[in-house]
C-alpha positions in Angstrom: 228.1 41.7 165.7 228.6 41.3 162.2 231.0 42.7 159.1 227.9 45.5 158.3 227.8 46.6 161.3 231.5 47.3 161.8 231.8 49.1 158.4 228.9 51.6 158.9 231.6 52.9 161.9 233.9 55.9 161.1 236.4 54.3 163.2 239.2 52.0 161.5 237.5 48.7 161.8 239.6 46.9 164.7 239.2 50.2 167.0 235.8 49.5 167.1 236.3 45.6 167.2 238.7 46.8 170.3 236.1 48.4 172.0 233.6 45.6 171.6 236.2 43.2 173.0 236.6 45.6 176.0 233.1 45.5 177.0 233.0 41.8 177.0 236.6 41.3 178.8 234.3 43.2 181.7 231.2 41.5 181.6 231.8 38.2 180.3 235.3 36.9 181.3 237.1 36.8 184.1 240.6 37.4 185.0 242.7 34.4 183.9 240.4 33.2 182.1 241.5 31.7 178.4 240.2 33.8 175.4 238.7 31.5 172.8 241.0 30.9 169.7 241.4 33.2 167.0 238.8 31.6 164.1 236.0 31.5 166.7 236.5 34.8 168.0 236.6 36.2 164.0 233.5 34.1 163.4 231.5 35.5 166.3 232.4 39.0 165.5 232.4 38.7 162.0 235.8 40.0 160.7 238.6 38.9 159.2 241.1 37.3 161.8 244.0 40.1 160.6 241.7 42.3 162.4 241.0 40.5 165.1 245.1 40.6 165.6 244.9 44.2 165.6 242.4 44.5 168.1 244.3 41.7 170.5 247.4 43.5 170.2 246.3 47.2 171.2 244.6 45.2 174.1 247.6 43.6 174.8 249.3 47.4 174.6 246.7 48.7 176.7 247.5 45.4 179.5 244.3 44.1 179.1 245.2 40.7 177.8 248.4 38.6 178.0 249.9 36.0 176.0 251.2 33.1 177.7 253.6 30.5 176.5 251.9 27.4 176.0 248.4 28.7 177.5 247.2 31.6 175.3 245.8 34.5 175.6 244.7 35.2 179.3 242.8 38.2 180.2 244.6 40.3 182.7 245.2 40.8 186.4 244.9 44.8 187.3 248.0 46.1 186.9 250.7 46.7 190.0 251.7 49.9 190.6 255.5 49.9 190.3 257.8 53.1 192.1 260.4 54.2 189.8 261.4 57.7 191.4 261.0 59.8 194.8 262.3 62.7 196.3 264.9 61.1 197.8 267.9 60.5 195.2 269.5 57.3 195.7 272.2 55.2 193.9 270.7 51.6 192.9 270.7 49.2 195.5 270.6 51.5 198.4 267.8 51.9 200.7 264.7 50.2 200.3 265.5 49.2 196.8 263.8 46.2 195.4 265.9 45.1 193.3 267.8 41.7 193.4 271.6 41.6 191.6 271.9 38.7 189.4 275.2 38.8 187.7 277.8 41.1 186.3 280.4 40.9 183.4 282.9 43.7 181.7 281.8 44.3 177.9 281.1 47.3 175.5 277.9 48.9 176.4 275.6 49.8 173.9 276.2 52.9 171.2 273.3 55.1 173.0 274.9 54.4 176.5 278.2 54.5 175.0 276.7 58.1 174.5 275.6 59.1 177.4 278.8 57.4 179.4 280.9 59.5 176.7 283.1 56.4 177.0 284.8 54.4 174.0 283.4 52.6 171.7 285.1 49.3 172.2 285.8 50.1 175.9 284.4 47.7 178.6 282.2 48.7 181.1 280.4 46.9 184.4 277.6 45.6 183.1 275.4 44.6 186.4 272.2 42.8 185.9 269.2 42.9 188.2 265.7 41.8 188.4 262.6 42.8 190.2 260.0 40.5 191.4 256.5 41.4 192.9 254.1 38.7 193.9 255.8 35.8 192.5 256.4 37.1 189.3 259.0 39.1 187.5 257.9 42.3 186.3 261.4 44.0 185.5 265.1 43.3 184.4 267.4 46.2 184.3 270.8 47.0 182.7 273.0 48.9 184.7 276.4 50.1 183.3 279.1 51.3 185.5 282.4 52.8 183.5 285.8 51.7 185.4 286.2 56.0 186.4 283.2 55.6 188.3 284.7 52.8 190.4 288.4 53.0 190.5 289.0 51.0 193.5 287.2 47.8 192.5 289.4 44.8 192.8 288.4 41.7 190.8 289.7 39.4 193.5 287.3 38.8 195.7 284.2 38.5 193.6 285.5 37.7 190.3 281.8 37.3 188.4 278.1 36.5 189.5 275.7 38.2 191.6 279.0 38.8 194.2 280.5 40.6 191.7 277.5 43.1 190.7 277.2 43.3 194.5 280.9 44.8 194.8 279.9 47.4 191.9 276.9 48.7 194.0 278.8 49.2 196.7 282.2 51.2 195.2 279.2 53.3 193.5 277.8 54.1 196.7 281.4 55.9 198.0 280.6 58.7 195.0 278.4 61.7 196.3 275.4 61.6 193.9 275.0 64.8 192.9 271.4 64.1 190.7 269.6 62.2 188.5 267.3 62.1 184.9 264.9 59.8 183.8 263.6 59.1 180.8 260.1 56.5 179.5 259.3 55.3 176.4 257.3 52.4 174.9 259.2 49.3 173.5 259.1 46.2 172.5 260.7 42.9 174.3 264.1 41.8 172.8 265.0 37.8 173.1 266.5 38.9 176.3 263.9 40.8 177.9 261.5 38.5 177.0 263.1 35.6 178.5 263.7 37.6 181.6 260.5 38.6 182.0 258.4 35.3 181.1 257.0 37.0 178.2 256.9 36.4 174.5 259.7 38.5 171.9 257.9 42.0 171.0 255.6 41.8 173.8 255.0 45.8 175.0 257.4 47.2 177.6 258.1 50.2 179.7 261.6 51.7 179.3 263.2 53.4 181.8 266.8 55.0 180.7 268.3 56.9 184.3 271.4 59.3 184.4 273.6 59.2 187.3 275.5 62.5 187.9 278.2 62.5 190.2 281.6 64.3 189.9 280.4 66.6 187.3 279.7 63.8 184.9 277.3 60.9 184.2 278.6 58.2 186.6 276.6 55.2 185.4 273.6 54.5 183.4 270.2 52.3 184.1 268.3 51.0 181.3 265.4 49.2 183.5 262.7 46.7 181.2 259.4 47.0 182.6 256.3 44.4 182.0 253.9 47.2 180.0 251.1 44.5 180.3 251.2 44.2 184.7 252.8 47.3 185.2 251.5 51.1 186.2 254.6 53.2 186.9 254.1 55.7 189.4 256.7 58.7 190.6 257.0 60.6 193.8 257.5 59.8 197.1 255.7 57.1 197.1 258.2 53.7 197.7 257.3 50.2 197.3 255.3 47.9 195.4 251.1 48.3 196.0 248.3 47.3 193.7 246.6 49.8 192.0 243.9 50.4 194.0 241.1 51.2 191.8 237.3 49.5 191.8 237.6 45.8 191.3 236.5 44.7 188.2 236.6 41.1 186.1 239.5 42.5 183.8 242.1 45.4 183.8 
């Protein structure tokens, strides 16, 4: 398709270009498969390659492509539908949570959670780490911050640090009564971190999931969870578990 064609479109020119790519992710590639470099894929379609970009990126936004380190860019897998809520309010870590603790240190959380905890500034707070893996590969990191009020009792002795440590948080949070709990999503991009984490490159797209936990008339801790945007379909309810979306298969998602 050529540069004529795309301008006699009313649509900015990489929509279109998006569109075009869409329709050949499904009948020409398969999943997994490596996308030919930028220059060739700008010469066949006859636009400029800052275009191009645009049209990779929304269908990287949209989890049809991924970039991988050292490989490129990939066309997708379908993505996995990921359970975030049910009916049934828990505290993390109990029940059938899939979550694996990592680690856990004492530092100042950040000013919107500082917010929400209505705690100092400069005050310290349990900061427990956690990851989520489904089918060999991560598809979440979450940040959960635990004031010292919510977990009086916790003695420092027995699991100074590590993934003993954020183990001991979980459980002093579990003697509160949890009286409820709020979510909230957004779209984001991947810090350093959270790109690390999750295998994926720094301002790749990601799910944000910020959760309130109430208990003692208050908000007892606070759960910002990263979620892969590219492999992930978050779903709510009362359904639990990790399942693949189970729509028609297809070459790409």
């Amino acid at each position: 398709m050529g540069t004529t064609q795309l301008e006699t479109v009313p649509e900015p020119k990489y929509w279109h270009l998006k569109n075009v790519l869409t329709e050949a992710l499904d009948s020409e590639f398969s999943v997994g498969e490596i996308l030919p470099n930028e220059r060739d894929l700008a010469a066949r379609y006859g636009v400029a390659r800052a275009t191009l970009r645009q049209a990779l990126e929304q269908l990287e936004l949209e989890g049809r492509l991924q970039r991988r380190r050292g490989v490129g860019t990939t066309v997708a897998p379908p993505r996995m539908g990921v359970a975030v809520g049910s009916e049934e309010q828990t505290w993390p870590g109990e029940g059938d949570d899939a979550w694996q603790a990592a680690d856990c240190q004492a530092a100042p959380a950040p000013p919107a959670v500082t917010e929400l905890l209505e705690t100092g500034r400069e005050e310290d707070v349990h900061t427990v780490r956690r990851t989520r893996v489904s089918h060999g590969q991560p598809v979440a990191a979450e940040l959960l911050y635990v004031p010292d009020a919510s977990v009086p009792d916790l003695s420092g002795i027995d699991a100074p640090s590590g993934a003993a440590r954020a183990r001991a948080v979980l459980r002093e949070l579990h003697r509160l009564e949890l009286e409820g709990e709020y979510r909230a999503v957004e779209l984001g991009s991947a810090s350093a971190e959270d790109a690390k984490e999750l295998d994926r490159l720094p301002g790749s797209p990601v799910l944000v999931v910020t959760t309130r936990f109430y208990a003692g008339g208050r908000t007892a801790a606070v759960s910002v969870a990263t979620y892969r945007a590219d492999t992930c379909r978050l779903t709510f309810g009362d359904a639990g578990g990790v399942e693949i979306d189970p729509t028609p298969e297809r070459h790409a998602s």
